[in-house]
TORGU-722243 format. One record per residue (C-alpha): residue in three letters; x, y, z. Coordinates in Angstrom, 3 decimals. Example, Ala and Ser with C-alpha at 12.3 -4.5 7.8 and 13.67 -1.06 7.14 Angstrom:
BEGIN
ALA/12.300/-4.500/7.800
SER/13.670/-1.060/7.140
//
This chain:
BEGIN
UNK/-60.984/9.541/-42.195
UNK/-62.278/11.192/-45.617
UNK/-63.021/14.780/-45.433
UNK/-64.283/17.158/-48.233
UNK/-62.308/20.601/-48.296
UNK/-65.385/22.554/-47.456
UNK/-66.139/19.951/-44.392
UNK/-62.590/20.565/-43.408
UNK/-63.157/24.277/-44.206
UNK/-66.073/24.593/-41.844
UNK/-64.239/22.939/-39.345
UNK/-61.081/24.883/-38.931
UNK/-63.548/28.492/-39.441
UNK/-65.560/27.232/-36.079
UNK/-62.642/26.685/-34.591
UNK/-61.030/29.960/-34.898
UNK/-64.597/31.658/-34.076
UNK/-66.159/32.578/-37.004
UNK/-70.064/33.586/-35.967
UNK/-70.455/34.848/-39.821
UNK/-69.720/34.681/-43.355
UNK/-70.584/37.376/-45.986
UNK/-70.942/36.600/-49.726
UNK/-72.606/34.979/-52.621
UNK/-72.619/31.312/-53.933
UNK/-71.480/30.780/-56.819
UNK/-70.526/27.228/-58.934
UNK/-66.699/27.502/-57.364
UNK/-68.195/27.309/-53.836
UNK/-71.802/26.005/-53.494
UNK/-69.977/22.538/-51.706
UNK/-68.667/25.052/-49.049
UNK/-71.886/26.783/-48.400
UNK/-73.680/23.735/-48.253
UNK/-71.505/23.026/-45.147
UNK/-71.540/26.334/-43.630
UNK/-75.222/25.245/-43.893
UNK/-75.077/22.775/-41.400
UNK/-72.728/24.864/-39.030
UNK/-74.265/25.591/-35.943
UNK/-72.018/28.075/-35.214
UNK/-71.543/29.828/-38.295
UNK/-74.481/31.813/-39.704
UNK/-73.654/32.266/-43.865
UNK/-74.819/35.760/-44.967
UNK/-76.322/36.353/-48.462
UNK/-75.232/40.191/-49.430
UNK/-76.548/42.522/-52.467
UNK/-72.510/43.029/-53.159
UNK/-69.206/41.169/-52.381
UNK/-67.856/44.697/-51.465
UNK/-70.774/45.112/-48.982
UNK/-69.711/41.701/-47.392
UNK/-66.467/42.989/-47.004
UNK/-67.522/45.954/-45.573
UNK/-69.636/44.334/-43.304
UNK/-66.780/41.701/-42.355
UNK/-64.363/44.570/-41.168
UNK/-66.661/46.149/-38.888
UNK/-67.562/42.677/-37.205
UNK/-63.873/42.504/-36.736
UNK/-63.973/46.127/-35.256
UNK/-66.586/46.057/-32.685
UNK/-66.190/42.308/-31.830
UNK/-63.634/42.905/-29.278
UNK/-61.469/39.669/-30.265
UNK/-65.070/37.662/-29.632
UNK/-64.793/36.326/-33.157
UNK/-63.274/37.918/-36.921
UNK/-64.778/38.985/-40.023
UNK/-65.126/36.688/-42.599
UNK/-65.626/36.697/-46.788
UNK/-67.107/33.540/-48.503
UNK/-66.337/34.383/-52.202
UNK/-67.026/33.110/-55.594
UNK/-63.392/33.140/-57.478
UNK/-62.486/36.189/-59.811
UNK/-65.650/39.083/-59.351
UNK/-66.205/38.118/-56.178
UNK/-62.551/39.241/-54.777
UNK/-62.719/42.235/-56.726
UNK/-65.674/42.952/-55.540
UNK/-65.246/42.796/-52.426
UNK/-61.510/44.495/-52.859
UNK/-62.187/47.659/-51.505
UNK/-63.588/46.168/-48.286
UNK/-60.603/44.214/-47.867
UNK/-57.927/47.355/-49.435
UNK/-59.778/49.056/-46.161
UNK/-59.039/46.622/-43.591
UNK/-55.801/46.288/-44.774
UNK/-54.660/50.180/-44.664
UNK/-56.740/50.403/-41.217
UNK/-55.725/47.515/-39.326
UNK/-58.259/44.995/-39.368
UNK/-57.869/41.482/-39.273
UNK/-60.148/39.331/-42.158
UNK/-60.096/36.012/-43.107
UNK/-60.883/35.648/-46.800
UNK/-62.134/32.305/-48.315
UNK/-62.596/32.131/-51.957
UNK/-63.039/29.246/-54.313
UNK/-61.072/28.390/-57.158
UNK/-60.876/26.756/-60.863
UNK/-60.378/22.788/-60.786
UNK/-56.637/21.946/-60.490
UNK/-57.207/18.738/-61.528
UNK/-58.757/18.566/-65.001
UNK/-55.566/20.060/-66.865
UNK/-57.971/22.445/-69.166
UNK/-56.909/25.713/-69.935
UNK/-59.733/29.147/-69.710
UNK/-62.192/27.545/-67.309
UNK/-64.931/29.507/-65.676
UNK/-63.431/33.093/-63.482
UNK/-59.475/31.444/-64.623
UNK/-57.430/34.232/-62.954
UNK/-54.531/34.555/-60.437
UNK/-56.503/35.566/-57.443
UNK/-53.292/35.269/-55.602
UNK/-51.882/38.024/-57.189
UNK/-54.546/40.479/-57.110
UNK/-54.640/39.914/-53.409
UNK/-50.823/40.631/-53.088
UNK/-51.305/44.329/-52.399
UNK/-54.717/43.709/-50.674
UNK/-53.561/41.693/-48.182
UNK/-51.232/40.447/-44.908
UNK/-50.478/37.241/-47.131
UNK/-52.716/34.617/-49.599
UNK/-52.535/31.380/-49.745
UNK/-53.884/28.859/-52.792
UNK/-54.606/25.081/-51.111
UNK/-53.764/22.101/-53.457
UNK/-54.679/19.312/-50.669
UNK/-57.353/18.217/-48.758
UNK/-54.871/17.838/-45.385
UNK/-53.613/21.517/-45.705
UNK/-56.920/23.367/-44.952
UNK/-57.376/23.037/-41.895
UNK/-53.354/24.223/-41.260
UNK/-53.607/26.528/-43.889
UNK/-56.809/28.087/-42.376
UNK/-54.986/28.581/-38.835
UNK/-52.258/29.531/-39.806
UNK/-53.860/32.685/-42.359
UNK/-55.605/33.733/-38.866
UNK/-52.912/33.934/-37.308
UNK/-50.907/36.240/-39.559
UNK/-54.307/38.144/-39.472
UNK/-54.576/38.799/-35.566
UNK/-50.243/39.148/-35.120
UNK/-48.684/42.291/-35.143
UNK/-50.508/44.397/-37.065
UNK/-53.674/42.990/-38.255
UNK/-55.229/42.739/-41.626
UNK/-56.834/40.797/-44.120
UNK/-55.662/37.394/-45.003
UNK/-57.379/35.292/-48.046
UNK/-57.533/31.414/-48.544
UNK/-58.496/30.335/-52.217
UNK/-59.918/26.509/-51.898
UNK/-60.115/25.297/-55.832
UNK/-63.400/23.377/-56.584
UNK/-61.876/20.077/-56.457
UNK/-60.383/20.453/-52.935
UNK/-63.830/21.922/-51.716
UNK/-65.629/18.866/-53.907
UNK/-63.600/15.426/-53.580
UNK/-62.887/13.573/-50.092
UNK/-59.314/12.404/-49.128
UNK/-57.892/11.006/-46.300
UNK/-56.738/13.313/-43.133
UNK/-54.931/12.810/-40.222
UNK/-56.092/14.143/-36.974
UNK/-57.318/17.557/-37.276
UNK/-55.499/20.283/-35.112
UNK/-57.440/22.418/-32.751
UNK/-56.826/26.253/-32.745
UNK/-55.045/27.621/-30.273
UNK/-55.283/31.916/-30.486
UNK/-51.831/33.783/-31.054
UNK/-50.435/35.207/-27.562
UNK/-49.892/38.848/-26.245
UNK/-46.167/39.345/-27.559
UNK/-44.658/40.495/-24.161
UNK/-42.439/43.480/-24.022
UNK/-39.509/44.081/-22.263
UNK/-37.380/47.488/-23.486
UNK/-37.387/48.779/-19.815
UNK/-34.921/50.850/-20.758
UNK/-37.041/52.817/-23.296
UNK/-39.741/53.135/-20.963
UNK/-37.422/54.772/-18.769
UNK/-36.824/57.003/-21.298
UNK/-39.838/57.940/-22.590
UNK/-41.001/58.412/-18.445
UNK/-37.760/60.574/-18.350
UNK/-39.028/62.720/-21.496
UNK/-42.611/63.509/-20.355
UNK/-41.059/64.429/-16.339
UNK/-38.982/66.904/-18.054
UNK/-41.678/68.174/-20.592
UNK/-43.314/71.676/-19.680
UNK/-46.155/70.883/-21.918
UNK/-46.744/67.288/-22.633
UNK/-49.188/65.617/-24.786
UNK/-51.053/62.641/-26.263
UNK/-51.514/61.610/-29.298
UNK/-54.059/58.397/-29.598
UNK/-54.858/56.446/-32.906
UNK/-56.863/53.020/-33.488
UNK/-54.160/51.028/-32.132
UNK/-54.433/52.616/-28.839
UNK/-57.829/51.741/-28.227
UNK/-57.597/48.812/-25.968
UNK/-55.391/50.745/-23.749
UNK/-57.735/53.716/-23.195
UNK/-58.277/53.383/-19.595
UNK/-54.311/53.270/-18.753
UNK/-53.497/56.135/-21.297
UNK/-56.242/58.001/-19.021
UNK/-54.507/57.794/-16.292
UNK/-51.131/58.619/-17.715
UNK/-52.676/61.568/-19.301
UNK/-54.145/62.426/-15.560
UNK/-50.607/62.088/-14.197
UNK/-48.946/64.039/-16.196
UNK/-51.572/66.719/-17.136
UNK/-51.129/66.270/-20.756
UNK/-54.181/66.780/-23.553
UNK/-55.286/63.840/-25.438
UNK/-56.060/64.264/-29.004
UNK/-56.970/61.542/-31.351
UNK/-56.475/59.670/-34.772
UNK/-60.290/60.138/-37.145
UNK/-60.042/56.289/-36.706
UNK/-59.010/55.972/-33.172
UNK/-61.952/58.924/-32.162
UNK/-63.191/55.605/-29.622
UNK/-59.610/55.560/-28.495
UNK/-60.092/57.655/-25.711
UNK/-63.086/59.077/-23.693
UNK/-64.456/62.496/-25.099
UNK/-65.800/62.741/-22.077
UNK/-62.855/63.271/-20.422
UNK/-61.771/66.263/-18.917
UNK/-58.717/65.957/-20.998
UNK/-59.554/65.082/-24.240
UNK/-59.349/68.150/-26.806
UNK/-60.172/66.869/-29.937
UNK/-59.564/65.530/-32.947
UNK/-56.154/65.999/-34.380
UNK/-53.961/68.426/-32.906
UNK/-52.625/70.833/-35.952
UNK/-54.114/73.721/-38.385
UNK/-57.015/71.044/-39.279
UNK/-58.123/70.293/-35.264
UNK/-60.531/72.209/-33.553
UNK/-59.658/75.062/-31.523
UNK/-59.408/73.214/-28.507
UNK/-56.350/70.626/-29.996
UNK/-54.965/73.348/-31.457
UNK/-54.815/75.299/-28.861
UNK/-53.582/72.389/-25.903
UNK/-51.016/71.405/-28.449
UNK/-49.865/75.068/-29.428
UNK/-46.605/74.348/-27.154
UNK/-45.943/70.911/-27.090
UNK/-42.675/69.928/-26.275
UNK/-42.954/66.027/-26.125
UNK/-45.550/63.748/-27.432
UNK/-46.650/60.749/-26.478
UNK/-47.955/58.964/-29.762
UNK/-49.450/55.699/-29.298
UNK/-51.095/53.575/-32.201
UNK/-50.777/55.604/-34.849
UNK/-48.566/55.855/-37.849
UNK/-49.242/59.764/-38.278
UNK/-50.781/59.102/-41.287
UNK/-52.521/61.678/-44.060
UNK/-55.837/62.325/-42.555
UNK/-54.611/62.210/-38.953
UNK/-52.256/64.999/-39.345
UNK/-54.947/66.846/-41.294
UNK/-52.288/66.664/-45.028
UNK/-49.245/66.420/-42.607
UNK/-50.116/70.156/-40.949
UNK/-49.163/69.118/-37.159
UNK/-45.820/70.152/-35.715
UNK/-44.360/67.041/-33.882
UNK/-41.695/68.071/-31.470
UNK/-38.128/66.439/-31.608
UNK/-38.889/64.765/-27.579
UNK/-41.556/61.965/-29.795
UNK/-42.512/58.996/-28.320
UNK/-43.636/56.912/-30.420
UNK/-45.152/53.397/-29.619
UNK/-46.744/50.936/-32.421
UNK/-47.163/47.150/-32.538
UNK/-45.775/47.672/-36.043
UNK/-41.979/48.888/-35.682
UNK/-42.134/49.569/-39.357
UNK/-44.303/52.824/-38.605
UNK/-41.563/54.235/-36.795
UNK/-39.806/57.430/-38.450
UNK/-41.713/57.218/-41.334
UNK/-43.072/60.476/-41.304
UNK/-42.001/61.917/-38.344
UNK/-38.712/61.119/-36.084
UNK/-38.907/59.749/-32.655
UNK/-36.600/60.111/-29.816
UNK/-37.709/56.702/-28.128
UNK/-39.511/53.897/-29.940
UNK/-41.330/51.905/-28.101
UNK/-42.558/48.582/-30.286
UNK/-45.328/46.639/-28.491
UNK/-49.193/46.169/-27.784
UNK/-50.518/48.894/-26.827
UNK/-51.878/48.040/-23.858
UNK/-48.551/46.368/-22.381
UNK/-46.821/49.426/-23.320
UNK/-48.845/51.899/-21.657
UNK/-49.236/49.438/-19.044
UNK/-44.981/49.926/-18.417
UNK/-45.005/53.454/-18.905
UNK/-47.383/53.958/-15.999
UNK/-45.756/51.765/-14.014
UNK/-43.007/54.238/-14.334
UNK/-44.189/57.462/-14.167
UNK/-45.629/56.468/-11.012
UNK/-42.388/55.872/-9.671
UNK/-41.898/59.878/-10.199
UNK/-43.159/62.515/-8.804
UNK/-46.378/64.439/-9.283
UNK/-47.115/66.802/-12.057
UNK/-47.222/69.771/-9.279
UNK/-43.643/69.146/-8.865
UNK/-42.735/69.334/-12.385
UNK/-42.171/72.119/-14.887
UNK/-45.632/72.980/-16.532
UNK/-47.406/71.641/-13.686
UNK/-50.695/73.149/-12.137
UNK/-51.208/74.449/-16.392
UNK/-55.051/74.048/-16.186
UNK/-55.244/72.351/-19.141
UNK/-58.935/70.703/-18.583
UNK/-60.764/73.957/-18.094
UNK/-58.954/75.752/-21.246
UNK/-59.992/72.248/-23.479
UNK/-63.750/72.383/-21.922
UNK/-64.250/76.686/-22.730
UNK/-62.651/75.746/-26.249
UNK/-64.729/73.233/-26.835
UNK/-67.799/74.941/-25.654
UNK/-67.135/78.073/-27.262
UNK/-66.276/76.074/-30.706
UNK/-70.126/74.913/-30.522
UNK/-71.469/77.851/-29.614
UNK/-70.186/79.248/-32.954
UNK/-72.004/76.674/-34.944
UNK/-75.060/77.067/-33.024
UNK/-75.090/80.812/-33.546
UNK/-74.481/79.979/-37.627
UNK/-77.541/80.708/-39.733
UNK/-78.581/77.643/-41.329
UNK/-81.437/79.056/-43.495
UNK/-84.355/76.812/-42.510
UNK/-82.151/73.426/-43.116
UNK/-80.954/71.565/-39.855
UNK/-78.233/73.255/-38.229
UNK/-75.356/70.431/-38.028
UNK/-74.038/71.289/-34.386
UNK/-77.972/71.075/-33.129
UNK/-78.309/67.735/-34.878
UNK/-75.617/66.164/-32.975
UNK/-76.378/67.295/-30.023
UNK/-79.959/66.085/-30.058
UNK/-78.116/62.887/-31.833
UNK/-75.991/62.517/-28.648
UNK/-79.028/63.908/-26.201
UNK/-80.793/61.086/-27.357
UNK/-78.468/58.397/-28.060
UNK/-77.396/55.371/-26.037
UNK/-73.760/56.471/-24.570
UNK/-72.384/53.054/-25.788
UNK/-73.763/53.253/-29.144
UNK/-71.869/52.043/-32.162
UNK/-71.616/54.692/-34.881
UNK/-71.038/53.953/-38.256
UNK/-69.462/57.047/-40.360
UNK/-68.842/56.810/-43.988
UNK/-66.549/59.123/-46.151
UNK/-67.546/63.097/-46.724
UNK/-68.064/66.121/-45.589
UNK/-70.453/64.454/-42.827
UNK/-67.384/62.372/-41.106
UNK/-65.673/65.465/-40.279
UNK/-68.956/67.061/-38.769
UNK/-68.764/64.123/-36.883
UNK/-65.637/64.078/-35.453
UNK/-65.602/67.631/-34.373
UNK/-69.121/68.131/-33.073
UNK/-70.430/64.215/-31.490
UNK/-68.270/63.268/-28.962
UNK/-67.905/59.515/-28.260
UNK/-67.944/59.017/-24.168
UNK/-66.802/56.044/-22.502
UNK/-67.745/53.062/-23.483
UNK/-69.052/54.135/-27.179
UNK/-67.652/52.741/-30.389
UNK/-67.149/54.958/-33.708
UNK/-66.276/52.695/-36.963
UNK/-65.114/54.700/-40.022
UNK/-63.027/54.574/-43.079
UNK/-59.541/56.168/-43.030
UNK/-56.592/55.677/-45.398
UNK/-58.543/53.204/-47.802
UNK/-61.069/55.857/-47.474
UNK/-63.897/54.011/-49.705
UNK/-67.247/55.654/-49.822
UNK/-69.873/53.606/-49.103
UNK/-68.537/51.976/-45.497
UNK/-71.296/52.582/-43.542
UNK/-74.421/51.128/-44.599
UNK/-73.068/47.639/-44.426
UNK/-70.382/48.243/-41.655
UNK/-73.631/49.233/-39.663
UNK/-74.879/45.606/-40.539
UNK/-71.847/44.288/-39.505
UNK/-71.687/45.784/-36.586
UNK/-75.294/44.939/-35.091
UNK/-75.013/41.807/-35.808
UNK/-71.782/41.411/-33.482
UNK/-72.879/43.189/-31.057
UNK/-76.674/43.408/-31.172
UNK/-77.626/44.652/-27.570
UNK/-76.235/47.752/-28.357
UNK/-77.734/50.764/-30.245
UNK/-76.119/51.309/-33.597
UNK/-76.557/54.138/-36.310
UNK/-74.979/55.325/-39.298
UNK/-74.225/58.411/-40.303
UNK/-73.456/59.161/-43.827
UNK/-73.915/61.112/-46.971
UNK/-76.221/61.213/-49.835
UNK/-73.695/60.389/-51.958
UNK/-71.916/57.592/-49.835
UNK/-75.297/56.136/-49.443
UNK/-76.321/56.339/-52.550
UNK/-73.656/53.437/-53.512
UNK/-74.274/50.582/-50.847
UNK/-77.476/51.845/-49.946
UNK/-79.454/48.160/-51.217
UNK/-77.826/46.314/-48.716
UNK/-80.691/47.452/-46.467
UNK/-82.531/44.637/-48.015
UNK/-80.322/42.224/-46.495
UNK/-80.605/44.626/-43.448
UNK/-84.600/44.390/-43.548
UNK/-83.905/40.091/-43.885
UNK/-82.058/40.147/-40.820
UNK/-84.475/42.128/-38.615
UNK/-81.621/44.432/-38.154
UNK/-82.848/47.609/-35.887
UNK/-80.135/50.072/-37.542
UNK/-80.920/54.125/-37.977
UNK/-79.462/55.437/-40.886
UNK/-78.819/59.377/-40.613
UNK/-78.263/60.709/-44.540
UNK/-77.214/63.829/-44.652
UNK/-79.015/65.166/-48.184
UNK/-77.766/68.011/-49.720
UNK/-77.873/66.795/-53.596
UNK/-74.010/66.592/-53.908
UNK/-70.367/65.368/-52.634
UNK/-69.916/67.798/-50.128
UNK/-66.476/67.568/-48.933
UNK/-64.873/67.596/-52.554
UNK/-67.176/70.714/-53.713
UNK/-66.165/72.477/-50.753
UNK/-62.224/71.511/-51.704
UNK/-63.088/72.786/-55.273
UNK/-65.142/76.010/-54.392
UNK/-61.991/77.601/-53.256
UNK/-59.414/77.093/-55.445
UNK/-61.584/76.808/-58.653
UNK/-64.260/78.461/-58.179
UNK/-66.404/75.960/-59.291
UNK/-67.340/72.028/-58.400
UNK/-67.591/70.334/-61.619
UNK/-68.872/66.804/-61.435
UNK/-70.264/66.508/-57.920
UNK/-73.894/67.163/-58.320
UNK/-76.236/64.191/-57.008
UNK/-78.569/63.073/-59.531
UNK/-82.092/63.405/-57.499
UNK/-83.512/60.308/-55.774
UNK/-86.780/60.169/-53.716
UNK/-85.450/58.154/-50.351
UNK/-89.342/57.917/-48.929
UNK/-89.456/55.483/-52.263
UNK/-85.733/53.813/-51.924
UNK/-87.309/53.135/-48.199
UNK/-90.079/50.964/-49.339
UNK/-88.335/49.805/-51.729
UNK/-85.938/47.939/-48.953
UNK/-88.399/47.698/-46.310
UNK/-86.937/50.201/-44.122
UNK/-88.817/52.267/-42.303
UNK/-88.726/56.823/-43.759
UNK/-88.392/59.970/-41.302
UNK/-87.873/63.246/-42.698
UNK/-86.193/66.075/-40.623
UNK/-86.577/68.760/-42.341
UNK/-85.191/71.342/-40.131
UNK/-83.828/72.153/-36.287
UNK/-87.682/72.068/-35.260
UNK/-88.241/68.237/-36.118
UNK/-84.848/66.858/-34.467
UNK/-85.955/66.002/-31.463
UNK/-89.163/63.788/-32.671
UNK/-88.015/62.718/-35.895
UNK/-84.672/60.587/-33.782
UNK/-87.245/59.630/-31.745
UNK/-89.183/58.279/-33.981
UNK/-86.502/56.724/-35.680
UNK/-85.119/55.201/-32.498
UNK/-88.766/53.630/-32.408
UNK/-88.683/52.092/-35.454
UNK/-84.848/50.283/-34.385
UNK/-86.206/49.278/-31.098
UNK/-89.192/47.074/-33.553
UNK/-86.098/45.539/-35.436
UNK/-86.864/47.938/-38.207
UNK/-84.349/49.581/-40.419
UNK/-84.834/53.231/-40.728
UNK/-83.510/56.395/-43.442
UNK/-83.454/59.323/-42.188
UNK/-83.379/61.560/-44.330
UNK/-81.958/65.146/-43.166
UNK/-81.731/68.177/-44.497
UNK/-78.203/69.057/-43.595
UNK/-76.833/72.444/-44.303
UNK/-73.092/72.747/-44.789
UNK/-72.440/75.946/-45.509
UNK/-70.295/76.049/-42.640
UNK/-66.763/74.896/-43.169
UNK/-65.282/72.566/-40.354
UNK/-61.904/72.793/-39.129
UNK/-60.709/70.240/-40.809
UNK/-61.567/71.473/-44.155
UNK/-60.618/74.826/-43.747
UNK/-56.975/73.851/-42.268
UNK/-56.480/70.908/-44.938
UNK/-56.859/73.006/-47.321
UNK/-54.310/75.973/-46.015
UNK/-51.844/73.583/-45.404
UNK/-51.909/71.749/-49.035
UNK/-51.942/74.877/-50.654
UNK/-48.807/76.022/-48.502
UNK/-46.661/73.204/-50.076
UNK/-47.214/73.876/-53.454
UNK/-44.274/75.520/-55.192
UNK/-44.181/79.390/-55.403
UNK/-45.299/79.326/-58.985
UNK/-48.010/76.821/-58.231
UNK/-49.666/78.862/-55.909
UNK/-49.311/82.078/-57.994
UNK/-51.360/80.109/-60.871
UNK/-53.783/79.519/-58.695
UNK/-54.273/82.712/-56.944
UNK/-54.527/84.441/-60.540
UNK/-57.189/81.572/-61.747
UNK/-59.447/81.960/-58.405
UNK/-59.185/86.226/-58.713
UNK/-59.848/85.821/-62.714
UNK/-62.977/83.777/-62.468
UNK/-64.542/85.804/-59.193
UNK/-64.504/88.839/-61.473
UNK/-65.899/86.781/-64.102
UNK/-68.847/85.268/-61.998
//
């Protein structure tokens, strides 16, 4: 039979579940959409901004549960590097992506055509692996086999350029393939499971350590935590991993940047369990947590392993199967009354840390502007417990991860080591449309917002009910808080002014104003009103972050205790010189 590429390309993207692409058309790929067209399956998404699609693409991937993957449909050259910072993101967090781009003719022989660059290399450092299709009878192969390096060990972003004339011209095919999903790799290291079982028996004061990669194991690493009476802290990105609601959960991170409650569980650790998570910058709050030597370290990726911190027993394997073993064994042993450290009472020292922590920020005077800690919990008072939350980058994702907890069930989406601004407006998009029983919001700052913020057109198109939370204070509030200190000054961080009652009807999204702690309650219910009507809605709050969180406060005490001796006497004398100058 004679098949077009983009037939072919259609094909083997049903197959592997593909519900949606995000991109534009463009002349290198107009033959593709034209099929994706006709897809029943496969709904083509029209976006403002490649980098939006992307955006969007990883957070389908994210909340989909396995249900399906995120997928790009890109014009050749801008279109990938638009879209690169969506794709750089999934790729340091862990998400798989299938990327399809077009490409320049291959068969014509002319030199400087139309977006004539090697997309193949730009994607090198973007991506699992890219691939660059010359024949009609290698898409459908090609296709497969890209997903597949996406969803194996560790996922990430794979991209597929199709060049015009293999998306244009029909050729003969053989029999097309059908898709058959990559399996659970099993694990068998018994023997290191023993181990690690024999490490946390012995442990006086054991812990947990929890990051994205962990998340599909939450309910086993419950009860493992339960059995051994450890604390459970978590990754930013893997906040979903386990239950805040849990009686053992203390927080995010567990060093000088966690809240009192992880720092305190964790104070005396003596062996940690760390499961999906490759201790990265922002997890260990600049590297300021002290691992102890009994680590336990289990990843999918073995290449994680000792990177930062040595482990006494590597354990390389899904998650879940993992933590699955380990039970199994600790089971076998005997209860945490009969150990060393047991009957510690560690649940009712996390729960009067934690509600002592928020009792702090509720007492803060927030002069008239909404007091964070009494927007969140009106946020979470209100707010569906399996809601998806979209977080973007600033000050406003850390107020987030130490003052809404996520309970069972509930989803939190947010950019880590990539750590682009402007994630959530489309991830939100991405998001409802995967899952779109559930309640999602966003919550994000003025200045994140400010750069992906027309995508609620699209948003508005769809008949998307999303509630966008912006935090507006007029500038970028995490890095003038990390300037105020040491320089006494935040040069270049100032928001130019924008009226967001105007950028809403602009869009077509719905405008609620909470100006202070006295309209929380009915301006999230109004917004919730306006979701539940498939409406879009900014709200637009009047955040006041005068208060430091932990994070900030301990990121910063930690950098500055690595600089060199001289370093930190230059900067002591610069921050002293201009506070008597004013």
């Amino acid at each position: 039979m004679k098949k077009t590429g983009a037939w072919l390309a259609r094909y083997a993207l049903e197959q592997v579940g593909v519900r949606w692409t995000f991109g534009i058309p463009g002349v290198h790929n107009t033959e593709l959409y034209d099929e994706l067209n006709e897809s029943e399956q496969i709904t083509p998404i029209l976006v403002t901004h490649e980098g939006c699609g992307a955006f969007a693409a990883d957070a389908v991937s994210r909340v989909a549960d396995g249900a399906t993957i995120g997928a790009l449909a890109l014009v050749p050259a801008a279109g990938l590097t638009h879209a690169a910072s969506g794709i750089g993101e999934a790729m340091l967090a862990g998400i798989p992506m299938i990327v399809v781009t077009g490409g320049i003719r291959r068969d014509t022989g002319q030199r400087y055509q139309l977006h004539d660059i090697d997309q193949l290399a730009i994607a090198k450092v973007l991506t699992k692996a890219a691939y660059r299709v010359l024949r009609q009878q290698d898409v459908v192969p090609t296709i497969f086999d890209a997903v597949r390096v996406a969803l194996t060990g560790e996922p990430g972003p794979v991209l597929v350029e199709l060049p015009l004339d293999v998306l244009l011209f029909p050729q003969e095919v053989d029999k097309l393939p059908t898709w058959t999903p990559p399996p659970v790799p099993p694990f068998d290291d018994l023997r290191g499971v023993q181990q690690a079982a024999d490490l946390l028996c012995a442990a006086h004061n054991p812990g947990i350590f929890v990051g994205w990669g962990g998340r599909n194991a939450a309910a086993i690493l419950a009860k493992i935590a339960e059995r051994i009476e450890a604390p459970v802290a978590t990754t930013l990105q893997g906040q979903a991993s386990f239950a805040h609601d849990h009686a053992l959960h203390a927080g995010f991170g567990f060093g000088r940047s966690a809240v009192p409650a992880a720092r305190n569980a964790f104070a005396h650790c003596d062996c940690l369990l760390a499961v999906g998570t490759r201790f990265a910058e922002i997890a260990t709050g600049s590297y300021g947590v002290a691992v102890p030597r009994a680590l336990i370290h289990a990843d999918i990726n073995p290449a994680v392993f000792h990177a930062n911190y040595p482990a006494a027993v590597t354990l390389a394997g899904d998650a879940k199967v993992v933590a699955e073993s380990l039970l199994r064994e600790l089971e076998r042993r005997p209860a945490p009354s009969a150990r060393p450290g047991g009957g510690r009472n560690v649940a009712a020292r996390i729960a009067a840390d934690k509600a002592a922590y928020q009792q702090s920020w509720f007492t803060h005077d927030s002069g008239g502007r909404v007091n964070p800690a009494r927007f969140f919990a009106e946020l979470r008072r209100q707010t569906a417990t399996n809601a998806i939350v979209a977080v973007d980058d600033g000050n406003h994702t850390y107020l987030t991860a130490e003052l809404f907890p996520i309970p069972a069930g509930g989803s939190l989406i947010v950019p880590t080591d990539f750590n682009a601004m402007g994630y959530a407006v489309p991830a939100a998009m991405g998001a409802k449309l995967a899952q779109p029983e559930r309640e999602t919001i966003a919550i994000v700052g003025d200045g994140a917002f400010l750069m992906t913020c027309m995508e609620i057109v699209t948003v508005v198109s769809l008949r998307l009910g999303i509630v966008y939370y912006v935090f507006r204070d007029g500038e970028l509030a995490q890095i003038a808080q990390a300037q105020r200190l040491p320089y006494r000054r935040a040069p270049c961080t100032t928001i130019g002014g924008i009226d967001l009652k105007a950028l809403a009807a602009a869009t077509g999204a719905a405008w609620v104003p909470i100006e202070n702690d006295e309209r929380l309650a009915a301006g999230i219910s109004q917004a919730r009103g306006h979701a539940a009507e498939h409406r879009p809605v900014i709200v637009e709050v009047a955040i006041d972050y005068s208060k430091h969180t932990a994070f900030t406060e301990g990121t910063i005490r930690t950098n500055f205790r690595r600089f060199p001796l001289a370093q930190k006497a230059r900067m002591l004398a610069r921050m002293l010189g201009r506070t008597i100058r004013g």
